[in-house]
VEXLUMDREN-848278 format. One line per 5 residues: number of its first residue (from 1); their letters; for each residue x, y, z of N, C-alpha, C. Coordinates in pm, 1 decimal. Each point is the difference from the previous one (the first is absolute). Layout:
N
NUM) a) X,Y,Z,X,Y,Z,X,Y,Z; ... .
//
This chain:
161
1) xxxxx) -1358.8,-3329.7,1529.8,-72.3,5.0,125.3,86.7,66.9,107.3; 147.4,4.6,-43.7,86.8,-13.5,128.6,-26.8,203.1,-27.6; 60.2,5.8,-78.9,-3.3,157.6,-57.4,-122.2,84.6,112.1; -107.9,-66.6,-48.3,-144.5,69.8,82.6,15.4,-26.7,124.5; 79.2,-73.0,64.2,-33.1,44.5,134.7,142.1,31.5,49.3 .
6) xxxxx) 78.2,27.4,-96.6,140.7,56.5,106.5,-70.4,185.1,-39.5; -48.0,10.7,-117.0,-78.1,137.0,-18.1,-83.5,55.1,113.1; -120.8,-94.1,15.8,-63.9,28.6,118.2,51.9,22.9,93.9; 104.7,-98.2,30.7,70.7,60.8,190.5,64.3,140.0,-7.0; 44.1,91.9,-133.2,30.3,103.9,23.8,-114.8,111.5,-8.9 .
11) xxxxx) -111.9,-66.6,-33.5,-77.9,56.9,-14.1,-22.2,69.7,-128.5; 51.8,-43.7,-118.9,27.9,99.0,-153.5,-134.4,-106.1,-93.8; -79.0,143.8,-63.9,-82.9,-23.5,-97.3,109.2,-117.6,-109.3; -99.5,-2.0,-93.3,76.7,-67.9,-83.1,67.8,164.6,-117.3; -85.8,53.6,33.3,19.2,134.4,-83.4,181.8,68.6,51.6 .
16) xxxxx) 14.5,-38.1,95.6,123.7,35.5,70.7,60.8,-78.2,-8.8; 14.3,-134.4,-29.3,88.3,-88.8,-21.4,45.7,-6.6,-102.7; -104.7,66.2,-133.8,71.9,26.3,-125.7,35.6,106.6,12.7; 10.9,48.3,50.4,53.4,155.8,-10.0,189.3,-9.3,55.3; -41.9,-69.7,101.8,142.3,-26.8,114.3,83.8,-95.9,-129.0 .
21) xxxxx) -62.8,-90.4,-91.6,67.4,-90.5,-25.4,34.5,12.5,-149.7; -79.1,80.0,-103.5,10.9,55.1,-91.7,-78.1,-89.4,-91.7; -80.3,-89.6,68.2,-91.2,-84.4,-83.4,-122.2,59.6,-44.9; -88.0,-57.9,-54.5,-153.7,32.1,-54.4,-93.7,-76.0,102.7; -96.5,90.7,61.4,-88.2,-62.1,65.4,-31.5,-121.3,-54.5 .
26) xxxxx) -32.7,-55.5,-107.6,-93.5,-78.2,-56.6,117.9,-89.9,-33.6; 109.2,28.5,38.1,111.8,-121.4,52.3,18.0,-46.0,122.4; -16.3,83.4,107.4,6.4,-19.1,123.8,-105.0,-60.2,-39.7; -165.1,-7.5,-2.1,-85.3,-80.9,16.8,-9.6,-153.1,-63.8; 105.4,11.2,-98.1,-19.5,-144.3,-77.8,103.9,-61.5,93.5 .
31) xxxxx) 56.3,16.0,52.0,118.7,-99.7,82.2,-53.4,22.0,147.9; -92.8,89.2,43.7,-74.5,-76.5,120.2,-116.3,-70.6,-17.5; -44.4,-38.2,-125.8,-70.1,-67.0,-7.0,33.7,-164.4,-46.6; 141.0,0.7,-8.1,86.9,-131.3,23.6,111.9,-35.2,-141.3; -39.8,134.7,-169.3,101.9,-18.4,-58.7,127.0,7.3,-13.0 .
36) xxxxx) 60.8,-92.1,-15.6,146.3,-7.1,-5.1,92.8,133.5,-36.9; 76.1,94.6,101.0,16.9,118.9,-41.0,171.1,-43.9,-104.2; 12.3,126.4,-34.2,110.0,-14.3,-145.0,117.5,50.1,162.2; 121.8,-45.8,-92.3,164.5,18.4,115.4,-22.5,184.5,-31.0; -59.2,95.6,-89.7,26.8,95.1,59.8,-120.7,81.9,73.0 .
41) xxxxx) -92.2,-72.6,1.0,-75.9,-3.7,59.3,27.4,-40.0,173.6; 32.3,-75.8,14.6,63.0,-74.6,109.3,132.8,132.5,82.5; 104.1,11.7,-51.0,53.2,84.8,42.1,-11.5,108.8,34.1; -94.9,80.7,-61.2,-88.7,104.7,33.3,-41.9,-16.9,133.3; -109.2,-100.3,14.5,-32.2,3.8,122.4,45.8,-52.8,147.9 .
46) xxxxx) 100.7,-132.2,-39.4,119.1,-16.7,77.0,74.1,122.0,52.8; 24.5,77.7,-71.6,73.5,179.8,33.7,-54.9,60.5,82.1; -142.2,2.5,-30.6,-107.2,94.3,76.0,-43.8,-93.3,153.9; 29.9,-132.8,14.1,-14.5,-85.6,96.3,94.4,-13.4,104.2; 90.3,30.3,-51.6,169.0,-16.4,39.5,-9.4,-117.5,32.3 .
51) xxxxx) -3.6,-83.9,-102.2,19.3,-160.1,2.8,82.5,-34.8,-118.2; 49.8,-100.2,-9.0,81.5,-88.6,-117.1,-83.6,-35.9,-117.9; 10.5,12.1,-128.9,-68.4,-41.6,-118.1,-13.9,-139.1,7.8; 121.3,-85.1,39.6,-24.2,-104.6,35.6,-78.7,-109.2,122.7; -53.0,102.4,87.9,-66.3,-13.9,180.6,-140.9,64.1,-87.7 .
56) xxxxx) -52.7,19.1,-90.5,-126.2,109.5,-11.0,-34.4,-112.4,-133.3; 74.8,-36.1,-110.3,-13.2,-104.5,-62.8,-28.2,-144.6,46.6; 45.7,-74.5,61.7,13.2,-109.1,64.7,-157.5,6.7,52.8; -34.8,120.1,99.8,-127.8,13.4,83.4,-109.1,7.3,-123.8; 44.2,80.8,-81.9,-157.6,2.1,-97.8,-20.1,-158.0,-100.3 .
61) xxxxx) 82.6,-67.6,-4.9,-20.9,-137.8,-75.8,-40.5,-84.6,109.4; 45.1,17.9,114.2,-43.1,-87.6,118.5,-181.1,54.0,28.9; 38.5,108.5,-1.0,-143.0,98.4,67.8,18.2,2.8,135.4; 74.0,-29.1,109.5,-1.9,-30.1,127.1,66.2,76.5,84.2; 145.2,31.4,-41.2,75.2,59.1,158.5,121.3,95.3,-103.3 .
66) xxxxx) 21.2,109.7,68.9,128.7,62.7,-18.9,97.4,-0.4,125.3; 126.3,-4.3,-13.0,34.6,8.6,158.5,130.2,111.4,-69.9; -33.0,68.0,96.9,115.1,127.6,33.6,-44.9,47.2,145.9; 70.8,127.5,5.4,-37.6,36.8,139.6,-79.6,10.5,94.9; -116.5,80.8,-116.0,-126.3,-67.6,48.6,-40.4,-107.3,-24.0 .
71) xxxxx) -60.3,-108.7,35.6,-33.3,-108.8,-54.4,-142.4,-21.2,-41.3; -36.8,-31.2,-151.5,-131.9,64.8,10.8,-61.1,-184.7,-67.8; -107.6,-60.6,-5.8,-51.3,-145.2,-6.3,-162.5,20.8,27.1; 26.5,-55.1,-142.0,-170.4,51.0,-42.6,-35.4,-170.0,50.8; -114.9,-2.9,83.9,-61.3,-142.0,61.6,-79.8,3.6,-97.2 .
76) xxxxx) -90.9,-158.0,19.2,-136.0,-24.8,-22.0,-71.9,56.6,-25.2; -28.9,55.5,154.8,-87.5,85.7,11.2,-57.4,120.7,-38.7; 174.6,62.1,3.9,12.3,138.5,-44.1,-56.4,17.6,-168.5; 85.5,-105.4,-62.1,-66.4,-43.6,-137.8,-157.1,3.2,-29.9; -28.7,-41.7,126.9,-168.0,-35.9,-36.9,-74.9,156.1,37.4 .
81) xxxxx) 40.6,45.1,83.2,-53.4,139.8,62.2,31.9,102.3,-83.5; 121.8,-33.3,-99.3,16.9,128.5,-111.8,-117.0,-50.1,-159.2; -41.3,-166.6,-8.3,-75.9,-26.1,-70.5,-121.9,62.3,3.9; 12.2,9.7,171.7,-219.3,56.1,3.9,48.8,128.8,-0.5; 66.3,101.3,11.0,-24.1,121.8,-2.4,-16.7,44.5,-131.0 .
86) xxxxx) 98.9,-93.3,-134.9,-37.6,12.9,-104.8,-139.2,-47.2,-55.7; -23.2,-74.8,48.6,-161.3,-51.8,-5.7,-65.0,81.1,17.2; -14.8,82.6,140.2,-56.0,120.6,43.5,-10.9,98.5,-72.6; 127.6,44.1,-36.8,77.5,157.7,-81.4,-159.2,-19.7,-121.9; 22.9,-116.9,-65.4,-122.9,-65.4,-90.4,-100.2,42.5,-20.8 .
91) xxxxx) -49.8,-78.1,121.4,-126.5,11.4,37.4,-82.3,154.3,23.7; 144.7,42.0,106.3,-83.7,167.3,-18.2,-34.3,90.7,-159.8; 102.4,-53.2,-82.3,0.8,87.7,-76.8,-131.5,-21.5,-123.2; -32.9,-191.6,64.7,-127.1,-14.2,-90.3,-88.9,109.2,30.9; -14.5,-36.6,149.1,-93.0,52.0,95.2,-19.8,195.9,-26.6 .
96) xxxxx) 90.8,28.1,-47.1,25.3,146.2,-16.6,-81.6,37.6,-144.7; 84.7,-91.7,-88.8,-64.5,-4.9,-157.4,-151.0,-17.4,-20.4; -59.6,-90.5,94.6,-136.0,-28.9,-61.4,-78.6,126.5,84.7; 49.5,32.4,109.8,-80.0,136.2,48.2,-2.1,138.7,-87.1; 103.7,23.5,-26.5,11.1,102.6,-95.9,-87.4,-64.1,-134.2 .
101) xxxxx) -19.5,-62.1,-67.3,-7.9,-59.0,-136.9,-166.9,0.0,52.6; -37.9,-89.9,113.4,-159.7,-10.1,19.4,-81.3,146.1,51.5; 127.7,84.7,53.3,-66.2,152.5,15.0,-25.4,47.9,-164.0; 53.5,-24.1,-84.2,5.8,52.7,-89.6,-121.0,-43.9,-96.7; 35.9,-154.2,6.8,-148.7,9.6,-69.2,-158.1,18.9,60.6 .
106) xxxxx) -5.2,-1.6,136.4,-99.7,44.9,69.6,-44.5,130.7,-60.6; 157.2,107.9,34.2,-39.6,175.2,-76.2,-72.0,-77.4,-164.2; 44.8,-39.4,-85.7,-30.6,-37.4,-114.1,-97.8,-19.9,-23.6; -76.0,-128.0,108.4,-134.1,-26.0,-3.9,-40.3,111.8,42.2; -3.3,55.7,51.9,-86.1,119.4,52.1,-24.8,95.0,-106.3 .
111) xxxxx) 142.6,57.2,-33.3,-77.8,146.8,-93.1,-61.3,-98.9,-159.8; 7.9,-129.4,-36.1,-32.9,-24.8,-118.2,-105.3,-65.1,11.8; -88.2,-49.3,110.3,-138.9,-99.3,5.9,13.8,-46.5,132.5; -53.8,172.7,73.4,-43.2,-51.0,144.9,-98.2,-85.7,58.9; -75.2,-48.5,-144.3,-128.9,-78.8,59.9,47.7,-148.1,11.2 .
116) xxxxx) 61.9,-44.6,-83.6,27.5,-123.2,8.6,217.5,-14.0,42.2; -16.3,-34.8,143.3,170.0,-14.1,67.8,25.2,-157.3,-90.5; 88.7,16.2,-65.0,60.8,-127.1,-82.8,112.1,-32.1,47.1; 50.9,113.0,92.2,164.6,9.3,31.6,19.7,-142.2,116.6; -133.0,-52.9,38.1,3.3,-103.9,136.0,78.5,-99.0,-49.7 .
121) xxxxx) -51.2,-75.7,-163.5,45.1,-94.2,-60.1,169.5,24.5,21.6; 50.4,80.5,-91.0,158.2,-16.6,54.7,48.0,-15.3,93.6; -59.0,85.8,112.0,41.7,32.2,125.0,3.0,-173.8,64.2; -122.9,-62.1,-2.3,-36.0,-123.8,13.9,146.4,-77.0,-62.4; -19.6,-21.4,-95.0,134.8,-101.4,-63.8,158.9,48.0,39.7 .
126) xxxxx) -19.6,118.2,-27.1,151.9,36.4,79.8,36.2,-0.6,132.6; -117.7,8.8,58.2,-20.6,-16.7,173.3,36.6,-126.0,79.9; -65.4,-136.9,-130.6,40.9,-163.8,37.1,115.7,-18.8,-23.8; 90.5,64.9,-131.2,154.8,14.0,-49.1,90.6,37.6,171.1; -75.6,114.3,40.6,77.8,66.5,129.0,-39.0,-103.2,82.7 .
131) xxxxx) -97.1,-37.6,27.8,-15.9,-122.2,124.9,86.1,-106.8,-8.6; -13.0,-35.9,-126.2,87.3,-130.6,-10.1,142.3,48.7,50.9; 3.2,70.5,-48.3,171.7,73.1,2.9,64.1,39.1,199.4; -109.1,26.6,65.5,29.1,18.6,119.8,3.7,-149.7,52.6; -122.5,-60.6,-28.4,-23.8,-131.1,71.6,143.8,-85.6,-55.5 .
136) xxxxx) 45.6,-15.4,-82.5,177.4,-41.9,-85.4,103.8,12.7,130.5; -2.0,180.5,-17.3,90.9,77.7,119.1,-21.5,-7.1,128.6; -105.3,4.7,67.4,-30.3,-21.1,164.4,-41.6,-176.3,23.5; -46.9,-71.9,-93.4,-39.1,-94.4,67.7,-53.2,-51.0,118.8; -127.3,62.1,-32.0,-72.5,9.1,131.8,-44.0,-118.8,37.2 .
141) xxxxx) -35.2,-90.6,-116.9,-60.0,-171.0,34.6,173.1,-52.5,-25.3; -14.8,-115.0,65.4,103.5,-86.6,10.5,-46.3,-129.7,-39.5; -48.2,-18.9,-102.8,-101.0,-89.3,-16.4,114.1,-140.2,-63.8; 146.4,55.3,-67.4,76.3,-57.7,-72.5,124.5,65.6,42.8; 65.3,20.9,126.5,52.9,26.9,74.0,140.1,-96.4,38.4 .
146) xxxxx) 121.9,28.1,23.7,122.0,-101.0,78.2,-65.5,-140.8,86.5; -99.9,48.9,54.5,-78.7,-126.0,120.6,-76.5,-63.6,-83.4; -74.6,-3.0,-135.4,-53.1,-90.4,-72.7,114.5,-3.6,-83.1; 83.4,39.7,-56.3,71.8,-87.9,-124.1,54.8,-143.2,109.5; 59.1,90.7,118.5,93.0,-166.3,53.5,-98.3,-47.7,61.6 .
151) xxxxx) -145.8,9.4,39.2,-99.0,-172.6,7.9,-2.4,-54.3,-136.4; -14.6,71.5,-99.5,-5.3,-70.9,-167.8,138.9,-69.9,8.6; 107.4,33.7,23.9,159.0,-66.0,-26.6,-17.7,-96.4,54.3; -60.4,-0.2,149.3,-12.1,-130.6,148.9,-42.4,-84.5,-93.3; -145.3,37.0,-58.8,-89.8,-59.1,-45.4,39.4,-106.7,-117.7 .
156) xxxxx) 70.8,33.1,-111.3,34.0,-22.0,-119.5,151.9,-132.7,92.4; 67.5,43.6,81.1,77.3,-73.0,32.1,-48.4,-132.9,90.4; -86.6,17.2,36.9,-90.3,-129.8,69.7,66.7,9.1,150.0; 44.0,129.2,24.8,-2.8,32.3,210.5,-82.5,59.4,-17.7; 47.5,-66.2,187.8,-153.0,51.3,89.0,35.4,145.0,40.9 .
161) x) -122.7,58.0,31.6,69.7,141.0,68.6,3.0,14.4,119.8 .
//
């Protein structure tokens, strides 16, 4: 986690971070997605950080703080705000897939049996797949929300509120 956002503050793809660091993208991505990176793995990017193997280690088993010059401390929050963007990153790309895929079979239905559109049915089921999937990510009802779990906790504990 710590990796992805000392990356971000310089502003470097991940494509540039393997490049700078002599890793494989699809290594950089497995250790920002929280696997345990290998010691030469680690030094690599400690080098490219200008941090200590041991200050860049310590932070990725913790997940929390590196301290060197800059001082960089991944919060809560920050944690939670890099969760929804991955949520997001997601979501668009459902959102991308079923447009292309439902243009396609629309063209499909069309040049093979313009009289009868069959293409609704998918569109339909993959459409509730995408709803569900936004309504997950935005949470627009709060129906089961922080403010009802702790009246259920009050509740279950026998206080008043």
């Amino acid at each position: 986690m710590i990796v992805r956002k000392l990356r971000l503050q310089r502003g470097w793809s991940q494509e540039q971070l393997a490049t700078l660091s002599g890793l494989s993208v699809r290594t950089i991505q497995r250790i920002e997605q929280g696997q345990q990176p290998g010691l030469e793995s680690l030094k690599a990017l400690a080098s490219v950080f200008g941090l200590d193997v041991t200050q860049l280690q310590e932070s990725e088993m913790k997940g929390n703080d590196v301290e060197s010059a800059g001082s960089v401390h991944v919060a809560q929050d920050e944690r939670e705000a890099m969760k929804f963007v991955e949520g997001l990153k997601g979501f668009y790309g459902h959102l991308i897939s079923y447009v292309l895929v439902m243009t396609g079979l629309f063209i499909i239905n069309y040049l093979s049996n313009p009289d009868y559109i069959w293409a609704w049915w998918p569109a339909l089921g993959w459409g509730l797949g995408l709803a569900s999937h936004a309504i997950n990510l935005f949470q627009p009802f709060k129906l089961f929300g922080p403010e009802w779990e702790r009246r259920q906790i009050e509740k279950r504990l026998g206080r008043k509120l």
